[in-house]
N, C-alpha and C positions, 0 to 999 in steps of 0.2 A: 218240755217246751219252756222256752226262755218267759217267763212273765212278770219278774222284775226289773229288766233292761230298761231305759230311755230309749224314746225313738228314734231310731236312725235315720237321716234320712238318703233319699235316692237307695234305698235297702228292698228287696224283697216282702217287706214289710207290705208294703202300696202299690207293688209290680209285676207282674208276672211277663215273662218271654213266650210269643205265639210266633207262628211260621204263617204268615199271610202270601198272597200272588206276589209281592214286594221283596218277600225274604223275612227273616226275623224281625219282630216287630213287637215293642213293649206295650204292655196294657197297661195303666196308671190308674190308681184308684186315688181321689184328691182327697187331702184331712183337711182340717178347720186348722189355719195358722192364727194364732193366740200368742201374742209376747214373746215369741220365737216355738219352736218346737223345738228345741234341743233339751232341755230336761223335763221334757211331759213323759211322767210311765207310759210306755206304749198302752197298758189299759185305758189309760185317758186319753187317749188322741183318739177326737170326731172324727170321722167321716164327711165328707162337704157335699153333703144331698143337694146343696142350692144349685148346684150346675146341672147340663144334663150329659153328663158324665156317661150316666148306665146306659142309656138309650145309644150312643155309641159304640162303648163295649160292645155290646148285647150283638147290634150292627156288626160291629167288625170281627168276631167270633161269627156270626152268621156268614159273613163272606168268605172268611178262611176255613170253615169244616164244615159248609154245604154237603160237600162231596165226599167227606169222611164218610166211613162204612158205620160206622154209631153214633155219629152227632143224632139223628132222630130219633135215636133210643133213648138220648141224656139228654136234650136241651132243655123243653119242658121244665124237669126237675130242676134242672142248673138254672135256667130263670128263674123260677120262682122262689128259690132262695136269696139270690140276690134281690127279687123284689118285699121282700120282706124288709129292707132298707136296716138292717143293724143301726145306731147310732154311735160305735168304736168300732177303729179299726180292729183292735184286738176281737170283738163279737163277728166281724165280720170274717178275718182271715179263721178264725177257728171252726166257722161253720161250712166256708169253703175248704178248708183242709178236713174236715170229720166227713164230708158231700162226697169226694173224693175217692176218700179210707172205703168208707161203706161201699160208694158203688164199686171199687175197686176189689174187694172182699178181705182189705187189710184189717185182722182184728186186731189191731196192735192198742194200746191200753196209753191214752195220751198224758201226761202227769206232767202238772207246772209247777214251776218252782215256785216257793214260798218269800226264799230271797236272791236276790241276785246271786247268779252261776257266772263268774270272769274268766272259767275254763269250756263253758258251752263252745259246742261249734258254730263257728257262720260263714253262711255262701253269702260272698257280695256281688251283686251285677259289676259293681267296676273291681272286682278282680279274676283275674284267673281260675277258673275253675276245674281241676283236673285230677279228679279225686277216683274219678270212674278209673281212669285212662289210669291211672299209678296204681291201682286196683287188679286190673287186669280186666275188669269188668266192663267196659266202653260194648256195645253191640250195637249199630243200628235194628229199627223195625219202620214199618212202613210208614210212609208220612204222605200228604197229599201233594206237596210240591217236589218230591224227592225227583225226579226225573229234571226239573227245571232249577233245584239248589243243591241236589247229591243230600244224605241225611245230617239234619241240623243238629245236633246237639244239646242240652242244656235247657228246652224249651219245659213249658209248664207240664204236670201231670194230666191237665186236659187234653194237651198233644196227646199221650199215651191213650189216654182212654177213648178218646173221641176216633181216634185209629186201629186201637185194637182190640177196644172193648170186653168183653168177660176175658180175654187172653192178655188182658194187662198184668195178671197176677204173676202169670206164670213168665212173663216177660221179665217184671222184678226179680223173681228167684232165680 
C-alpha cells in the first residue's frame, strides 16, 4: 500500500462508487483543507468530522442495500467502525479496507511502503478503468438494481459483499 504518496485529490482516496435507485452514485468522505492539500502525506490529511457527513453516508448506504441479501448481516459492524471517527484519512481508509479483507476472508498481509513507490498502481475515478475487461476477467454477480441499470461495474467492495456475502470470496477467485 501506497503510504508515502501526497494526496491526490478527487482520487479514491476520499470516495468510493455505490449503485443507489439513481444509478452509480459517489460516496465522499471530506478532509480538513489546510494551505492547500496538494503536498500533505496522505497520512496527514484530516478527516472533516465538523460536517455531518457520516450521518448521510450512513443514510444513503441504508437506502441503496436495504434490500441486499447481507446488508443486515454487515451494517451494524460497518457503522460502528466508521463511528469510531478515525482523525486521518489514511486511519480511516485502512480500517475500512482491513473491515472489508476480514469480513470478506481475504488473508492477504497488507505492507506500506516505507518510501515513496512512483511505480505503484492507481485506479482513478476520472480515468478509465478496464483492467478486469483486458484481464479477461470482467463477470457480473448480483446487484440490487441490476434489472433497472443491467450490472454496474467498477462499484465499491461493499457492492460485492453487501450482495453476495460469504460468496464474495469465491466471486474474487
Amino acid at each position: 500500500m501506497e503510504a508515502c504518496e501526497n494526496y491526490q485529490k478527487q482520487s479514491y482516496r476520499n470516495r468510493c462508487r455505490i449503485c443507489t435507485a439513481s444509478g452509480a452514485e459517489n460516496l465522499n468522505f471530506p478532509i480538513v483543507h489546510s494551505g492547500g492539500s496538494i503536498s500533505i502525506p496522505i497520512r496527514e490529511v484530516l478527516v472533516d468530522w465538523s460536517t455531518p457527513w457520516l450521518a448521510k453516508t450512513k443514510r444513503c448506504i441504508d437506502s441503496a442495500y436495504h434490500s441486499s441479501p447481507f446488508f443486515d448481516y454487515y451494517r451494524d459492524s460497518l457503522y460502528a467502525l466508521l463511528d469510531t471517527r478515525p482523525a486521518t484519512l489514511w486511519d480511516l481508509d485502512m480500517g475500512i479496507i482491513r473491515y472489508f479483507m476480514q469480513k470478506i476472508g481475504l488473508n492477504t498481509e497488507i505492507l506500506c511502503t516505507t518510501e515513496y513507490a512512483a511505480d505503484h498502481v492507481d485506479i482513478h475515478p476520472k480515468r478509465p478503468d478496464s483492467i478486469l475487461e483486458e484481464l479477461g476477467l470482467a463477470r457480473p454477480y448480483y446487484q440490487v438494481f441490476s434489472e433497472k441499470f443491467g450490472f454496474i461495474p467498477n462499484l465499491s467492495v461493499m457492492d460485492l459483499l453487501f450482495n453476495e456475502g460469504p460468496a464474495s470470496l469465491d466471486y474474487l477467485r
